[in-house]
C-alpha positions as CSV (number, residue, x, y, z in Angstrom):
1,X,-31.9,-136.2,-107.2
2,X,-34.7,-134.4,-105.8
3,X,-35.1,-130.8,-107.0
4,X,-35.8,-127.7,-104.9
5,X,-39.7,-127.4,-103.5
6,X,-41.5,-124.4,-105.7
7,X,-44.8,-122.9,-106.1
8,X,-46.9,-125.0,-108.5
9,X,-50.5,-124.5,-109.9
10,X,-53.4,-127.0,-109.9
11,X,-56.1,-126.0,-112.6
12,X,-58.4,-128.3,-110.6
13,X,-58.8,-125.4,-107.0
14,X,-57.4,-122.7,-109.6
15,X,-54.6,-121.7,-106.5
16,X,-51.0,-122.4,-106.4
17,X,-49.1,-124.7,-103.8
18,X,-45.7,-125.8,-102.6
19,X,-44.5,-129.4,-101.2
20,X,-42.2,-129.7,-98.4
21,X,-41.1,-132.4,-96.7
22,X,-43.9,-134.8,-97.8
23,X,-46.6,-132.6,-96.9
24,X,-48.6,-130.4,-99.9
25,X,-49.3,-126.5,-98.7
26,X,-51.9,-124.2,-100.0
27,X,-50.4,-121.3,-101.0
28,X,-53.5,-119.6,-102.3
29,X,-55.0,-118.2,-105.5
30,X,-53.2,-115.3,-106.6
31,X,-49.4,-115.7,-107.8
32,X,-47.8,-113.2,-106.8
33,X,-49.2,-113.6,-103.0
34,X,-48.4,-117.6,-103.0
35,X,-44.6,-117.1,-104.2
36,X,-44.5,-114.1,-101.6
37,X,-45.8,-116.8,-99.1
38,X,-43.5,-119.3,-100.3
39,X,-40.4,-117.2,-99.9
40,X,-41.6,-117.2,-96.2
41,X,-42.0,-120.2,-95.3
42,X,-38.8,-121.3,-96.9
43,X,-36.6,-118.7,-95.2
44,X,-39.0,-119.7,-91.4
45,X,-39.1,-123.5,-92.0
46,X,-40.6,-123.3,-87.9
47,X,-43.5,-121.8,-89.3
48,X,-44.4,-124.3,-91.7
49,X,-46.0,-126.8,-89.0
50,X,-48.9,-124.2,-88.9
51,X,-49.3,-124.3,-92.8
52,X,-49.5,-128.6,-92.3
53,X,-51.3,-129.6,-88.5
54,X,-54.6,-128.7,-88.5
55,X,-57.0,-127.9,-85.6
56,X,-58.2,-130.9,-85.6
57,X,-55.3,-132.8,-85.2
58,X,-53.4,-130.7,-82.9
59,X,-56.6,-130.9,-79.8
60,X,-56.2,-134.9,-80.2
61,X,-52.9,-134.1,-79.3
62,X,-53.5,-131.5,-76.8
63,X,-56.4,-133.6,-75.3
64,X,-54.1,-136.5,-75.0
65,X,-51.4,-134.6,-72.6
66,X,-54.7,-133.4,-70.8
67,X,-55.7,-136.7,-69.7
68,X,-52.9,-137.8,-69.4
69,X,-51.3,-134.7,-66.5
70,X,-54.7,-133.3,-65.7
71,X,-57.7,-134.5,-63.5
72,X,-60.5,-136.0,-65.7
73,X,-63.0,-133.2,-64.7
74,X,-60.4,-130.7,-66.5
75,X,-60.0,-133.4,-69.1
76,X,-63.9,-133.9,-69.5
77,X,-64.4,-129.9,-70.0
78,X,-61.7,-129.8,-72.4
79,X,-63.2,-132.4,-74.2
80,X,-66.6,-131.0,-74.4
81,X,-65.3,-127.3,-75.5
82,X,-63.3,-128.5,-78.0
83,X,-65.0,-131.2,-79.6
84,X,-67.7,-128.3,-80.1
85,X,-64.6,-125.8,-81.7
86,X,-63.9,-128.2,-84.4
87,X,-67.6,-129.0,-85.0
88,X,-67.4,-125.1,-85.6
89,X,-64.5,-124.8,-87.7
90,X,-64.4,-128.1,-89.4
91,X,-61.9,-130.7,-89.1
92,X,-59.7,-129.6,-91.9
93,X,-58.9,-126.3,-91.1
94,X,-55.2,-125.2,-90.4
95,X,-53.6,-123.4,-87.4
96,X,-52.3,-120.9,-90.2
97,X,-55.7,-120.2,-91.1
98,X,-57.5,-119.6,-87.4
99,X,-58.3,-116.2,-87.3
100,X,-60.6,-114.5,-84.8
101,X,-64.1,-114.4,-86.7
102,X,-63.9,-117.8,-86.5
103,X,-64.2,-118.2,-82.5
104,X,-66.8,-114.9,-82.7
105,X,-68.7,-117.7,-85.3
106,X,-68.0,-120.4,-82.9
107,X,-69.2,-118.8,-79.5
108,X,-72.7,-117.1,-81.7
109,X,-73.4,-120.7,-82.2
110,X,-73.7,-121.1,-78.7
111,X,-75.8,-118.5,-77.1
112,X,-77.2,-120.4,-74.9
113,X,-73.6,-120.7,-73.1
114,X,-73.7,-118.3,-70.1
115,X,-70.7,-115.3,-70.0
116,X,-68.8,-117.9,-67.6
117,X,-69.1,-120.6,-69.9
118,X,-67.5,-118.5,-73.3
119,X,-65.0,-117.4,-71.3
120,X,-63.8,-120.9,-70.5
121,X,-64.5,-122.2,-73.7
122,X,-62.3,-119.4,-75.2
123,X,-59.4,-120.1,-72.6
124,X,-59.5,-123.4,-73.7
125,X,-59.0,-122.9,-77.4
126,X,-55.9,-120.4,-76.2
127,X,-54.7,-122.8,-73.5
128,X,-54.5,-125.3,-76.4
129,X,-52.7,-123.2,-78.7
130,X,-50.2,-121.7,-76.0
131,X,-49.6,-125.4,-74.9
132,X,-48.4,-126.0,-78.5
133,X,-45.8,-123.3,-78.5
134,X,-44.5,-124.1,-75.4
135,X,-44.4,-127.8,-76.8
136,X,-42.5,-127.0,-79.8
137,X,-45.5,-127.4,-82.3
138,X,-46.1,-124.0,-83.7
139,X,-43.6,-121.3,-83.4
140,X,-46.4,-118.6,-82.1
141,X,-50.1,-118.6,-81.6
142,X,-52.4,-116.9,-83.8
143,X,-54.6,-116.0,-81.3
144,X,-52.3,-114.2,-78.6
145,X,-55.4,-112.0,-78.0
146,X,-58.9,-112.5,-77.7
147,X,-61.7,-110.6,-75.9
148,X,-63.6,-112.7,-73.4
149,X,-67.1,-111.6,-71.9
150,X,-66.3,-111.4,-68.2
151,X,-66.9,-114.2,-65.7
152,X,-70.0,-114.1,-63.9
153,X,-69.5,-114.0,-59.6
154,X,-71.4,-116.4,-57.9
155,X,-71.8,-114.1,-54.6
156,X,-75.5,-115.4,-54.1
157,X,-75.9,-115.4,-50.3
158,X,-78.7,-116.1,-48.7
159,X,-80.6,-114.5,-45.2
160,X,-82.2,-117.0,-42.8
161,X,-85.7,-116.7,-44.1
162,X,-84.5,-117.6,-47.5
163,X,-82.4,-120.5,-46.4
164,X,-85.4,-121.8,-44.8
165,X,-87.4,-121.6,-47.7
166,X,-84.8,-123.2,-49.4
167,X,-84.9,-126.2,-47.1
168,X,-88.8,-126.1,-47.2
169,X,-88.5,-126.6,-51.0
170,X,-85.7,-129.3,-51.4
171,X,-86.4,-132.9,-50.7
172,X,-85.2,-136.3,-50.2
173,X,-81.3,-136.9,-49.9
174,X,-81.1,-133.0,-51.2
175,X,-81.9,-131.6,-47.6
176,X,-78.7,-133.5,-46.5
177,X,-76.7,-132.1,-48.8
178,X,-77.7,-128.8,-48.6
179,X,-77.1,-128.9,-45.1
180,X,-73.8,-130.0,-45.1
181,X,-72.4,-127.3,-47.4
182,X,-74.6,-124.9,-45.6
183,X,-72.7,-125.4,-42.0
184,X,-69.2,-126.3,-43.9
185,X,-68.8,-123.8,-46.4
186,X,-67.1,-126.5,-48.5
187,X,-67.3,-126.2,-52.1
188,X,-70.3,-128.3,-53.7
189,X,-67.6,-130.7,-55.0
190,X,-65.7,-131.3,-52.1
191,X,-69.2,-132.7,-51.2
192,X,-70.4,-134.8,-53.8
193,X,-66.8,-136.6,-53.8
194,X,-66.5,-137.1,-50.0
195,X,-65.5,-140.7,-48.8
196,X,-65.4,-142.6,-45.5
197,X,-61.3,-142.3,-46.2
198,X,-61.6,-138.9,-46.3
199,X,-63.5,-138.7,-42.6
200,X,-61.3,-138.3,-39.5
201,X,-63.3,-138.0,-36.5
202,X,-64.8,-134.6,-36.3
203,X,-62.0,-133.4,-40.0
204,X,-62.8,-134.2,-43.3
205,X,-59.2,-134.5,-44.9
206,X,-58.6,-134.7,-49.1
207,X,-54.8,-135.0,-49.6
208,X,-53.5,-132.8,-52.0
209,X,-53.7,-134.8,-55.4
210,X,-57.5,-134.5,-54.4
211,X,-57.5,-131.0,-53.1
212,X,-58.1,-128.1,-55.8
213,X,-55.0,-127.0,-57.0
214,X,-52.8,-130.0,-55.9
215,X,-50.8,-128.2,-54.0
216,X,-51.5,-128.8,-50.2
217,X,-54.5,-131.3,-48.1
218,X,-57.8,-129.7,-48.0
219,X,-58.9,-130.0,-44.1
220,X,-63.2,-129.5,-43.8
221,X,-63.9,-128.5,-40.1
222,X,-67.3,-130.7,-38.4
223,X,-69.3,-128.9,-36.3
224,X,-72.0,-131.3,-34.6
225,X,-74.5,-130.7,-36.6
226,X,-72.3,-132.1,-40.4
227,X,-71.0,-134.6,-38.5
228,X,-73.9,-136.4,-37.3
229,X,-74.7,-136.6,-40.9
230,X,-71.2,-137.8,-41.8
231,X,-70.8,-140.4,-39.3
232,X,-74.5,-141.7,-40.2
233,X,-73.6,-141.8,-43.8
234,X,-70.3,-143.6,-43.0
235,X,-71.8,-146.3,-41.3
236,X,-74.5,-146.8,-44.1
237,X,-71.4,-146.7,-47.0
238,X,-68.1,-147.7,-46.7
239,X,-67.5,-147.3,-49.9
240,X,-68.1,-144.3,-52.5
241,X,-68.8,-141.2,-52.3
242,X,-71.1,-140.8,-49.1
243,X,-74.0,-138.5,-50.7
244,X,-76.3,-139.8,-52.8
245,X,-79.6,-139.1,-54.8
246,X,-82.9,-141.1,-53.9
247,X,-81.5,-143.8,-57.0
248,X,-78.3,-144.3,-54.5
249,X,-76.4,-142.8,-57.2
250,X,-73.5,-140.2,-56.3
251,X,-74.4,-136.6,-56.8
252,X,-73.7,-135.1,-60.1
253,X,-73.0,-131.5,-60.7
254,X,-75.3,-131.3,-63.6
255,X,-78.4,-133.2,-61.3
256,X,-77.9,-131.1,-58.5
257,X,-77.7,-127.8,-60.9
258,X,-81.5,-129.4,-62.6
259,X,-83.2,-130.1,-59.4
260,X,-81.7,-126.3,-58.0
261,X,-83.0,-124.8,-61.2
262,X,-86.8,-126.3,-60.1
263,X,-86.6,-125.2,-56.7
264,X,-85.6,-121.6,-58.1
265,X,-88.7,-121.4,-60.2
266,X,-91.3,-122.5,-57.4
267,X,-89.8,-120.4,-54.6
268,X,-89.0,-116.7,-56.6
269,X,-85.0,-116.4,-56.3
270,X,-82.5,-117.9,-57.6
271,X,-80.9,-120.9,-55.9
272,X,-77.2,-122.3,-56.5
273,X,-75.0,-124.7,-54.4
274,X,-72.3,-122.2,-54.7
275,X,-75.1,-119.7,-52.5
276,X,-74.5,-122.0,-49.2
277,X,-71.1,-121.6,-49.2
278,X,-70.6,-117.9,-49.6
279,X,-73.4,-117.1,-46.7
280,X,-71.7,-119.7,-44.4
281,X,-68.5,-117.0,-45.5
282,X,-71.0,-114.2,-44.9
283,X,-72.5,-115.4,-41.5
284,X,-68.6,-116.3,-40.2
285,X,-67.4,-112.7,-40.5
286,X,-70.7,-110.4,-40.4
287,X,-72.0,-112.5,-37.4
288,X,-70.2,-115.3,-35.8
289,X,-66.9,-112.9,-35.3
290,X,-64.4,-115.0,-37.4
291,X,-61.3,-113.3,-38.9
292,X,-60.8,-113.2,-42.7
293,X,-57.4,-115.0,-41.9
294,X,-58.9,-118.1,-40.3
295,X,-62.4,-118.1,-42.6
296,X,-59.5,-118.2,-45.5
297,X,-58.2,-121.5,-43.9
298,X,-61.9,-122.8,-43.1
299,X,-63.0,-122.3,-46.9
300,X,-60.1,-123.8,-48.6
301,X,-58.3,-120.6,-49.7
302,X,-54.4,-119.8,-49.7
303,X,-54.5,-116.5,-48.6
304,X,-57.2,-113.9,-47.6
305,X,-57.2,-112.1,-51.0
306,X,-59.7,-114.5,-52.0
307,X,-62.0,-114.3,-49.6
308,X,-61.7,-109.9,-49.9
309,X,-62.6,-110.3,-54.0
310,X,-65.3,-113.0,-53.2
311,X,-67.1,-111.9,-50.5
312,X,-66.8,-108.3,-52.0
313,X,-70.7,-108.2,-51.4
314,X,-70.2,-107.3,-48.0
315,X,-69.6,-103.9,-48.8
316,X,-73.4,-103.7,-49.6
317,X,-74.2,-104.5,-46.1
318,X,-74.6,-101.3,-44.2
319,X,-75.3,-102.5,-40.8
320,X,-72.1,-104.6,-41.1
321,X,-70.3,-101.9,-41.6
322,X,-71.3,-99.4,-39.2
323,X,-70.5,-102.0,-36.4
324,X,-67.2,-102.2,-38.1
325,X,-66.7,-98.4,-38.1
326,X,-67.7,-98.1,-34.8
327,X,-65.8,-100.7,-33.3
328,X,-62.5,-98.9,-35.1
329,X,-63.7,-95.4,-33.9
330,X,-63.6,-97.3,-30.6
331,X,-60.0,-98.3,-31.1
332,X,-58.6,-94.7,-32.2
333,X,-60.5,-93.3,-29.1
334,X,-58.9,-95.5,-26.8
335,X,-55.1,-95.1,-28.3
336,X,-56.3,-91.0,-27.8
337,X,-57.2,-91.6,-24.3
338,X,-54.2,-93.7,-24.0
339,X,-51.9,-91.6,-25.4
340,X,-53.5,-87.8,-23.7
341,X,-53.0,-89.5,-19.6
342,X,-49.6,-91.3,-20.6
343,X,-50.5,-94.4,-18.9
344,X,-49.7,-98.0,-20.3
345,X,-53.1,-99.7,-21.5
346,X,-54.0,-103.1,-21.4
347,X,-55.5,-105.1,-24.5
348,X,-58.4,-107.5,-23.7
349,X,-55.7,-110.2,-22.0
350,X,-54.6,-108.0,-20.1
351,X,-51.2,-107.7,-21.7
352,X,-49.9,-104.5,-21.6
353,X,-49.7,-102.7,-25.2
């Protein structure tokens, strides 16, 4: 009969362990500390699976149940910030033992990631963890808490005279695509997957499997000027995604991000795919009149409290605003007039208010 697990010494790591279940556990190099430690885990036995799975084992299983109930772009990122956390850590070392000098070791290896990128690649390391709890495979995480440099906004917009010089710059297929995101606002995504099943006459439609965040279609409005380029690329493929480079291959994020990165050097500014969408945003509420309720629908948003923390930069525009503040002094000066000869006004249907 098997005796009761206890602490025992091995001369050859001069530190004291315990077995349980099968499975050996470092208990560490002083005595007193490992029997302390011992105590613990026998009287929390849920704790012990942190003690045994290391890092390295529990993102296999974490990456599996990614690919598996997760697009592969989420899967793909996972992959590549994790693969790079174990490189860090090694592939040996226990969820017991993760403490939080070893992510500030891990992201100072890496300071050529942007603020954007570290913060996704430590959400992903506590995504992972959190996903284990909730799982059953550790009782807690040992990193409940860890600071993040904040995300960097992509609220590039650009004026007319810089989106020409942006279209002087680009070339081949790129003008295209530019272009289309440029009179669509669609996100550069939702371009570089489009398909000829996705076109419906003058509405681009991805159903919601396809759509970001799963939850409903994603309907892209053609004005003339997209869908001339739509139905031409239709014709010429009807099948795959319908823009492509000069090699006919489809647009990746990482070429279109390269060739961008060029064109920002030669012409003095900065230039990002993201930048076409958030000025067709700009040009639709500073200029073409559109309410933040519709431009929500027309850009792909649930509600309008995206578009008021994205588009945030319009509080820099003066001139927008004074037209705003007069057009409400307007308002209040025509309830006063309203309201001092007690008459019934009409709005601009001809309703009466």
């Amino acid at each position: 009969m098997a005796g009761k697990p206890k602490p025992f010494f091995r001369k050859q790591t001069q530190a004291w362990y315990c077995s349980i279940g099968g499975r050996q556990i470092r208990l560490g190099k002083d005595k007193d500390a490992a029997e302390q430690k011992f105590h613990e885990l026998m009287s929390d036995r849920e704790s012990i699976s942190s003690e045994i799975t290391t890092l390295y084992d529990l993102s296999q299983r974490y990456l599996d149940w990614v690919q598996e109930n997760r697009k592969q772009g989420t899967y793909d990122n996972n992959l590549l910030y994790l693969k790079s956390f174990i490189e860090s850590i090694g592939k040996r070392l226990k969820v017991s033992q993760l403490k939080k000098h070893h992510i500030t070791k891990w992201t100072g290896e890496n300071q050529h990631w942007s603020d954007t990128a570290t913060n996704d690649a430590i959400a992903i390391v506590q995504r992972m963890l959190n996903w284990a709890v909730e799982e059953g495979y550790l009782k807690y995480s040992p990193l409940p808490k860890v600071r993040k440099p904040r995300r960097q906004r992509r609220d590039v917009v650009y004026n007319a005279q810089q989106w020409k010089q942006i279209k002087d710059a680009a070339t081949g297929p790129l003008v295209e695509f530019l272009d289309f995101l440029y009179w669509t606002g669609c996100r550069p995504k939702e371009a570089r997957i489009v398909e000829k099943k996705h076109v419906h006459d003058d509405l681009i439609i991805f159903p919601a499997d396809e759509s970001k965040g799963e939850s409903e279609p994603r309907v892209i409005f053609l004005s003339p000027e997209p869908k001339a380029i739509v139905d031409r690329l239709v014709a010429e493929r009807p099948e795959g995604p319908l823009f492509r480079n000069s090699q006919g291959n489809p647009w990746t994020k990482d070429a279109i991000k390269c060739r961008l990165n060029r064109m920002s050097k030669v012409i003095g500014f900065r230039v990002i795919a993201y930048g076409a969408r958030h000025s067709f945003a700009t040009n639709a509420l500073t200029t073409g009149g559109v309410d933040p309720i519709s431009l929500s629908h027309l850009m792909g948003h649930k509600d309008t409290a995206m578009v008021s923390r994205v588009y945030s930069h319009l509080a820099k525009n003066v001139d927008f605003l004074r037209a705003q503040a007069s057009k409400a002094i307007a308002g209040l000066s025509k309830q006063d007039e309203c309201s001092t000869q007690d008459i019934d006004c009409e709005d601009d249907t001809g309703a009466s208010k």
